[in-house]
C-alpha positions, 0 to 999 in steps of 0.5 A: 504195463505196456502190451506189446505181444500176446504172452504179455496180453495172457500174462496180464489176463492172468495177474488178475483174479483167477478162479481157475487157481483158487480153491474152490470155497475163494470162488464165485460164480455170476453172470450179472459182471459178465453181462456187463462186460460184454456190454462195455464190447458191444455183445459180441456174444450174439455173433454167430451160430453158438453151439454150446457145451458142457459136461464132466469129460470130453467137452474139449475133443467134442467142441474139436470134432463139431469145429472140425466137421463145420469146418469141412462143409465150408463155414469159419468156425470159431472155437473156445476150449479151456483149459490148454495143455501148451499154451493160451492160444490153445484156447481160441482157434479159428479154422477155415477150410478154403485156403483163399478165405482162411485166415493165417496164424498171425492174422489171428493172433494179430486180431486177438491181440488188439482186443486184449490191447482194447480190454486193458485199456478198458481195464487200466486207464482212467475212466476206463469202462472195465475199471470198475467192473474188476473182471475176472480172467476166465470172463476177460478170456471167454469175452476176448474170444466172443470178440474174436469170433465176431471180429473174424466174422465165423459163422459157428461158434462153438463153446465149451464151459469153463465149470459146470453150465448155469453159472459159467460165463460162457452162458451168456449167448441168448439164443444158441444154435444147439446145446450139447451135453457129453457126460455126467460124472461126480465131480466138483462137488464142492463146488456143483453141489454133491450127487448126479442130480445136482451136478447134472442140474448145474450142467443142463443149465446151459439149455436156455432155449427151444434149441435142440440138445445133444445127450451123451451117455449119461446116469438115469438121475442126469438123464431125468434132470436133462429131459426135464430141462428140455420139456420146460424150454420145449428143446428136443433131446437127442440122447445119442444111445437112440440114435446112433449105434457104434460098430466095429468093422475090420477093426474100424469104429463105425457110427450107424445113425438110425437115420441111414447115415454111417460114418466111419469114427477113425480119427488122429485121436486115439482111444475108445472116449474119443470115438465116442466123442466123434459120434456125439460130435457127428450127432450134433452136426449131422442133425443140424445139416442133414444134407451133408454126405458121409465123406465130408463128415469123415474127413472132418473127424479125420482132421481133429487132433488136440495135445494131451488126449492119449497122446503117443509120444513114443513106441519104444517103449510105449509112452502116453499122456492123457488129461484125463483126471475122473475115475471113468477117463482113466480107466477108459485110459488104461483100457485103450492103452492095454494092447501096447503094455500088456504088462503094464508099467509105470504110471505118472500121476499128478492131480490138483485139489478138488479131484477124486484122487482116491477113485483115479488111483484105485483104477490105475493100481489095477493095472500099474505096478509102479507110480510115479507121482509128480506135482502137475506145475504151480497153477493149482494147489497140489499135494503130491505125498497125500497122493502118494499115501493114497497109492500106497493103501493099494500097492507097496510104498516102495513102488510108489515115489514122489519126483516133483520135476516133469522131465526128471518123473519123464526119464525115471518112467523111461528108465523103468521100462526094462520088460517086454509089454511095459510102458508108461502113462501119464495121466491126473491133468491138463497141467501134467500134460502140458509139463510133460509134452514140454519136457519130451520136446525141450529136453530131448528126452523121446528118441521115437522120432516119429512119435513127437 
């Protein structure tokens, strides 16, 4: 097989063993392969500043937020978030804010291209140094963007965990520049272990040094597991509830830091999660440079956008879609989405195996009359009439339906919308999302223009 383009360099990542497809008792977790891996690309992985982190929900919009504000003192920035909702290339951005120094899309693309070229090489040929080693496509993909960072010579990298902290084959930086934490949630306990306390173990495994550690809001247990982590490695821990208090002011989200510092929390990304994000972000970043004004750190936040986070793609009628798949993000969901249907509407719901579909469909029964479950693509195993018959244990089977086709679940939703104050929400997955982000834009099926 020949390489040629990045679509061919992802598609040929992804022929090889994918955790990220199987089922969680096919998995394995080390970081003696990755190690070595790294090693055959000469450590890339001690490149930079690394900001490290993990947790339930938010590391995504969290990892965007920190890049953002870096990037808008002036430092080129590395970032590395999984999974995507569009495309691959999602995963690895480099952002610069001097137009003169800032690299163009395709530079970038050209650069990653010829290190997936290196690593199939590597892989393929004879002798090559991979061959033996069988690398899986989270570890080629998390090596690949170590070799990114240090190709374009960023001076933060910032990090985000495939799955849990101590095990994932992002912990493999010595020495970081700071490690984050944004929440603790029951989930993979298959494959974390089951209970807070051991889910926040795997999680706060990611502290391996005397850098500080950014908490978010997180269970008293996680809380008692996280202090402990960082008193045995003596890193400071920032709990973001002593530091910083979130206020509203004409409507607008205020940060007030203990400190003296406020900062307005407004950003393109909607919902009150990502104004959480954006003050643990602005914890992490304000602590690291305490010298940066205000208005550098707001327009940071201002800059940050990732698909899928309750993302509006339409306002007539009002249409969502949210990755968000744990019981707490959904209701913070629904929450945030309220004022634009108060009389709720139609949820499109689409989860894979492993998830708490009991919890997230208890939340969106509360407030959806009508469901539309749709399988979230191929990539994972999904069961769509086992979700379905947990709906109907809260609301009539006749208001819930099975439509496998993203764009087909996308206009029967529309279609649904016949009453004032209803809307629709698409929420269970990354994967959900990305189908229907595509199905709205390749389909012709938004007419709101100024909301694609």
């Amino acid at each position: 097989m020949q390489i040629l383009t990045l679509d061919q360099g992802f598609a040929w990542i992804e022929s090889l063993t994918n955790f990220e497809r199987k089922t969680p008792a096919a998995r394995e977790y080390r970081l003696d392969r990755m190690l070595s891996v790294l090693s055959v690309l000469h450590n890339p992985q001690r490149h930079g500043k690394t900001i490290h982190i993990a947790g339930s929900k938010g590391k995504g919009s969290t990892a965007a937020f920190i890049a953002q504000q870096l990037a808008a003192i002036g430092y080129r920035v590395a970032v590395y978030a999984s999974p995507h909702v569009l495309h691959y290339r999602e995963r690895f951005q480099i952002l610069q804010k001097d137009p003169n120094k800032r690299l163009s899309e395709d530079q970038i693309d050209t650069l990653l291209l010829h290190i997936i070229q290196k690593m199939h090489h590597e892989t393929n040929s004879e002798g090559g140094k991979l061959s033996l080693l069988q690398p899986t496509t989270f570890e080629l993909l998390t090596a690949a963007f170590f070799c990114l960072a240090r190709e374009t010579n960023s001076d933060y990298v910032v990090l985000e965990t495939g799955l849990g902290g101590r095990l994932d084959a992002t912990n493999v930086v010595p020495q970081v520049a700071a490690h984050v934490c944004t929440s603790i949630e029951n989930e993979h306990s298959d494959i974390l272990g089951t209970g807070i306390t051991n889910i926040a173990t795997e999680k706060a495994g990611i502290i391996r040094s005397n850098a500080p550690t950014f908490i978010g809001n997180i269970p008293k247990q996680a809380k008692i597991v996280f202090d402990d982590r960082c008193a045995h490695f003596s890193s400071k821990a920032f709990h973001i509830s002593d530091h910083v208090t979130i206020q509203t002011e004409k409507t607008k989200p205020i940060a007030v830091f203990h400190s003296g510092l406020q900062l307005n929390l407004e950003s393109k990304m909607l919902g009150k999660m990502q104004t959480y994000n954006a003050a643990l972000a602005s914890l992490v970043v304000h602590t690291l440079h305490p010298e940066i004004e205000s208005d550098i750190l707001e327009s940071g936040i201002r800059n940050t956008f990732l698909p899928g986070r309750l993302q509006a793609i339409s306002q007539h009628p009002p249409i969502f879609i949210d990755c968000a798949h744990t019981a707490d993000s959904v209701r913070n969901s629904i929450q945030s989405i309220q004022p634009a249907m108060p009389n709720g509407g139609t949820a499109i719901f689409g989860a894979v195996e492993g998830k708490n579909i009991q919890a997230m469909a208890l939340e969106i029964s509360k407030f959806f009359q009508k469901i539309i479950v749709c399988r979230p693509g191929t990539f994972k195993t999904s069961n769509p009439q086992a979700i379905a018959d947990e709906f109907c244990t809260y609301l009539p089977r006749e208001n819930v339906i099975i439509v496998e086709d993203a764009a087909q679940a996308l206009h029967t939703a529309m279609a649904n919308c016949t009453s004032n104050g209803t809307g629709v929400l698409a929420c269970g997955s990354f994967y959900l999302a990305g189908l229907l982000l595509n199905a709205a834009r390749h389909n012709d099926l938004i007419k709101d223009s100024a909301c694609r």
